[in-house]
C-alpha positions as CSV (number, residue, x, y, z in Angstrom):
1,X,80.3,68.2,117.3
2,X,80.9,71.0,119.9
3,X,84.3,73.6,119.9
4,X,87.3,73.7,117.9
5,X,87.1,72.4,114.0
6,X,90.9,72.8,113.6
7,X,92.2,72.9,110.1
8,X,95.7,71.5,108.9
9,X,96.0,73.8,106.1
10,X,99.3,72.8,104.4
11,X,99.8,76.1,102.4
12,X,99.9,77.5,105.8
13,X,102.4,75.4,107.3
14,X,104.8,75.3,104.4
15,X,105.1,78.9,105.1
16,X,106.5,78.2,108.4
17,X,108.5,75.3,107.6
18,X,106.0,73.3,109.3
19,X,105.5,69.0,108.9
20,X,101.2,68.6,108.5
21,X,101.2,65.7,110.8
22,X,103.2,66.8,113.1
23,X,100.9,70.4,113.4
24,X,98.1,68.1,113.6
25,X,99.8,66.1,116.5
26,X,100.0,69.3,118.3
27,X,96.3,70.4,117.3
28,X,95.4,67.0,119.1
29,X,96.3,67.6,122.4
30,X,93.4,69.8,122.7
31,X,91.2,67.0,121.4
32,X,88.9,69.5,119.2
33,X,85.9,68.8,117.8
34,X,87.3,67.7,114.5
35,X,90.4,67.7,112.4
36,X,90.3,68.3,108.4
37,X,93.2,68.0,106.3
38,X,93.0,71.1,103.4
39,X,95.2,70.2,100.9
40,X,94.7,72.6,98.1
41,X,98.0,72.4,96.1
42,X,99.7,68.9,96.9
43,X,98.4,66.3,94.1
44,X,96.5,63.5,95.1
45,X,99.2,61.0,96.2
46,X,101.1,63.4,98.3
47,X,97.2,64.4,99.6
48,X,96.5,60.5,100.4
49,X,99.8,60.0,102.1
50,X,99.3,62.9,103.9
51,X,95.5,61.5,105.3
52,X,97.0,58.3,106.0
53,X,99.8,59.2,107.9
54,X,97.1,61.6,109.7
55,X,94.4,59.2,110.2
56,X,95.8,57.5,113.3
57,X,96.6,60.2,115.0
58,X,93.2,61.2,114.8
59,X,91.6,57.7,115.6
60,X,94.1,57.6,118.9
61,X,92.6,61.0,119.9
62,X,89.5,60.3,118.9
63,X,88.7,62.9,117.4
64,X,86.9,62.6,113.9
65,X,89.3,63.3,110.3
66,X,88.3,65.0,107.2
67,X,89.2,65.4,104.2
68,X,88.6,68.5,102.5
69,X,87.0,68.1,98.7
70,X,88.5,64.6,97.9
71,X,85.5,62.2,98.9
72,X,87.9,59.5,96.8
73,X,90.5,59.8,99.2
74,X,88.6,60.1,102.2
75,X,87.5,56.7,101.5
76,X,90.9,55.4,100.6
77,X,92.6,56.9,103.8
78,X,89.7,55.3,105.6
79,X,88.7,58.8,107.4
80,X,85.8,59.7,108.9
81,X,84.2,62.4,106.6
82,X,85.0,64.4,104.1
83,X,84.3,68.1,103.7
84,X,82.9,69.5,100.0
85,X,81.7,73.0,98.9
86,X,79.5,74.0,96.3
87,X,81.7,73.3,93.0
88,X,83.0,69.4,94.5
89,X,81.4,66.1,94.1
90,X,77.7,66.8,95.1
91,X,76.6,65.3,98.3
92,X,74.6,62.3,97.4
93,X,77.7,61.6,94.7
94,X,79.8,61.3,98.0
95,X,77.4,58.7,99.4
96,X,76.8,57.0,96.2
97,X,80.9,56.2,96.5
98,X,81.2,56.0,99.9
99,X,78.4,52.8,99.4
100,X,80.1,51.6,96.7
101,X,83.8,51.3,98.0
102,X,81.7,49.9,101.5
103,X,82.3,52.7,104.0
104,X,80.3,55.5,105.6
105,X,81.3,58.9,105.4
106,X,80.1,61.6,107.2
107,X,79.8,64.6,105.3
108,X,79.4,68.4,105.9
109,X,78.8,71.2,103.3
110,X,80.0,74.6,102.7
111,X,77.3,77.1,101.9
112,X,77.9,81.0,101.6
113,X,74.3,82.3,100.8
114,X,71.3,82.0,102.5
115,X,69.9,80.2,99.0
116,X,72.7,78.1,98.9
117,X,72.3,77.1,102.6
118,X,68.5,76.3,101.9
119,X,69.3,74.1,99.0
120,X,71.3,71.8,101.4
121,X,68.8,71.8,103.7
122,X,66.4,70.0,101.2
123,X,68.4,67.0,100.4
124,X,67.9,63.6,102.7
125,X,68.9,64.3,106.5
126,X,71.1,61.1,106.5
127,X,73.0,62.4,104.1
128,X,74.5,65.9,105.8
129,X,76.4,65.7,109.0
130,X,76.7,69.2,109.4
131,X,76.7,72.6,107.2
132,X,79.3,75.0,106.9
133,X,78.5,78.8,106.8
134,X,80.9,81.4,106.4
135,X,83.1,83.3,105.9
136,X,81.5,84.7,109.2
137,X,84.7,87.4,109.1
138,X,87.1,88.4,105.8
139,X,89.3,85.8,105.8
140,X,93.1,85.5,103.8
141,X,92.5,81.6,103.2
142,X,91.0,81.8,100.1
143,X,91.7,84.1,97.1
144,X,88.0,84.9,95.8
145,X,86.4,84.8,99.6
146,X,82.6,85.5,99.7
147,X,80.7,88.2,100.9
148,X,81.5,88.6,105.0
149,X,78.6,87.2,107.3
150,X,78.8,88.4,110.2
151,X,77.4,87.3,113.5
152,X,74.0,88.9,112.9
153,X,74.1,86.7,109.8
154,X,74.8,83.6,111.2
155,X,72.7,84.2,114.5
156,X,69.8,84.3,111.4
157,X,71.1,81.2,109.1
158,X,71.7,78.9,112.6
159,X,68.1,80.3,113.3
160,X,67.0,78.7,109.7
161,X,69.0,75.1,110.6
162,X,67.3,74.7,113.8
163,X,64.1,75.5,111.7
164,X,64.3,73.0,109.3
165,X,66.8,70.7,111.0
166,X,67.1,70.6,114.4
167,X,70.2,69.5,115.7
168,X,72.3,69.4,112.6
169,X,75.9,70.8,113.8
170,X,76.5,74.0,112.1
171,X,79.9,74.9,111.2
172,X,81.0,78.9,111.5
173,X,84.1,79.0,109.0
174,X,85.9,82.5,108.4
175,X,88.5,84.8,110.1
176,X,87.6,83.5,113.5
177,X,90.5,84.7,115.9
178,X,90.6,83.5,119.3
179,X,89.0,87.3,120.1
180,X,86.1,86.4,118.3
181,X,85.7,82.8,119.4
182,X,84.0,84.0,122.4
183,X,81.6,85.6,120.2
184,X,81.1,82.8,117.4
185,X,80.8,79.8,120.0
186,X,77.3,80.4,121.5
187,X,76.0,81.4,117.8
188,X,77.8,77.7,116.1
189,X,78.3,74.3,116.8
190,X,82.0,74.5,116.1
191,X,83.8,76.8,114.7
192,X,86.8,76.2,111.3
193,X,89.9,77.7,112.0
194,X,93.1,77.9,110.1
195,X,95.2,81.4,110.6
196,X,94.3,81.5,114.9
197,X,95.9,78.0,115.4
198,X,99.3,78.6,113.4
199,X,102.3,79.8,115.5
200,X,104.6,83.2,115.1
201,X,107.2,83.4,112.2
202,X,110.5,81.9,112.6
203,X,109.7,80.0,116.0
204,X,112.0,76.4,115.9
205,X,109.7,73.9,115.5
206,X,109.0,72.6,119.0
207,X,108.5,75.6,120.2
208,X,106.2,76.7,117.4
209,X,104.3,72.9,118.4
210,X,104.5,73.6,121.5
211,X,102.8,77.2,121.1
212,X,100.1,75.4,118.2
213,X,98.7,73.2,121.2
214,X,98.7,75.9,123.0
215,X,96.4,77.9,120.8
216,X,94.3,75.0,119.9
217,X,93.6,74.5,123.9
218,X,92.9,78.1,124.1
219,X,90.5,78.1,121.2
220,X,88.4,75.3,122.6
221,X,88.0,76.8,125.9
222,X,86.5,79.7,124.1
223,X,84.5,78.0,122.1
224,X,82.9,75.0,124.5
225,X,84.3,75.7,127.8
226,X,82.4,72.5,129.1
227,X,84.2,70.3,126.5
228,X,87.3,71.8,126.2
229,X,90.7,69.2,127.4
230,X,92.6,69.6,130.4
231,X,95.8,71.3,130.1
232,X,98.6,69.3,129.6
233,X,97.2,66.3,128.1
234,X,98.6,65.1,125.0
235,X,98.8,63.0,122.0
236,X,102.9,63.6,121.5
């Protein structure tokens, strides 16, 4: 996992008038590191339909899907991973039903503290993909954020990964603009992005697609300029 974690946030979107899959069409053309769908507010069928109409998009792009929280309809989209923080399903539940229903998920964590982040690091290693760690900047995504990071902070907690686990991906999440991409990429994995990917106000919609791939080519290139997609290849 190396670049852009791009996020379909549908909150977002609505706010711009904006179809999910289609967004994460246009998010595919930079063939990120990863896709997750966030889907705080839309009940779990219109969540599930949502993943499944995602899904192949993905797969053709190949380029891995999450679902954020929902290991349940993770499995029953058939994506790739799912994505939990600290008050979900804990992650050896999400294996436990992952087994169960006869799939593998791969699963990465959310952790804000540096007790939190140490906890994680003491379950199985088959059983995290990657850890989260964030928010490394202020960030508008989430109405009680966490205390701010910062890049001295997460230069320190990758420092404690490679420690204890080296070569588990580490995930910066945050307020990461394309500004301070060039900063978070040598200190991260990948980085989760939300806000940096979404389009101006008021754009008609294949412009404003046109201007998401855009910003999801530039944000790779700043994050893993050795993996980052050639202009002008697509998955529209």
């Amino acid at each position: 996992m190396r670049g852009l974690y791009a996020i379909v946030d549908t909150d977002s979107l609505a706010r711009r008038g904006l179809d999910p899959a289609a967004f994460a069409e246009a998010v595919l053309d930079a063939r990120p590191a990863a896709l997750q769908l966030r889907d705080k507010r839309g009940g779990t069928a219109g969540t599930l339909s949502l993943l499944r109409a995602i899904q192949p998009l993905a797969a053709r792009a190949g380029v891995p899907l999450f679902a954020n929280d929902r290991a349940d309809l993770a499995v029953l989209a058939r994506c790739d991973g799912v994505h939990v923080g600290q008050d979900d399903l804990a992650v050896p539940a999400v294996h436990t039903l992952a087994r169960r229903a006869g799939v593998t998920l791969r699963v990465g964590l959310s952790t804000h503290t540096r007790a939190q982040l140490e906890a994680a690091l003491q379950g199985p290693p088959e059983h995290l993909d990657y850890v989260a760690i964030g928010p490394i900047f202020t960030t508008s995504s989430k109405e009680r954020p966490d205390a701010e990071v910062g890049l001295e902070g997460l230069a320190s907690l990758r420092a404690m990964v490679e420690r204890a686990r080296p070569g588990l991906p580490v995930v910066a999440i945050g307020g990461i603009s394309l500004e301070r991409a060039r900063d978070v990429g040598p200190l991260c994995s990948a980085a989760a992005i939300i806000a940096a990917l979404l389009p101006e106000q008021g754009a008609p919609t294949s412009r404003a697609l046109d201007e998401v791939s855009a910003r999801a080519r530039a944000l790779q290139e700043a994050l893993a300029p050795a993996a980052a997609a050639p202009a002008g290849g697509g998955a529209r």
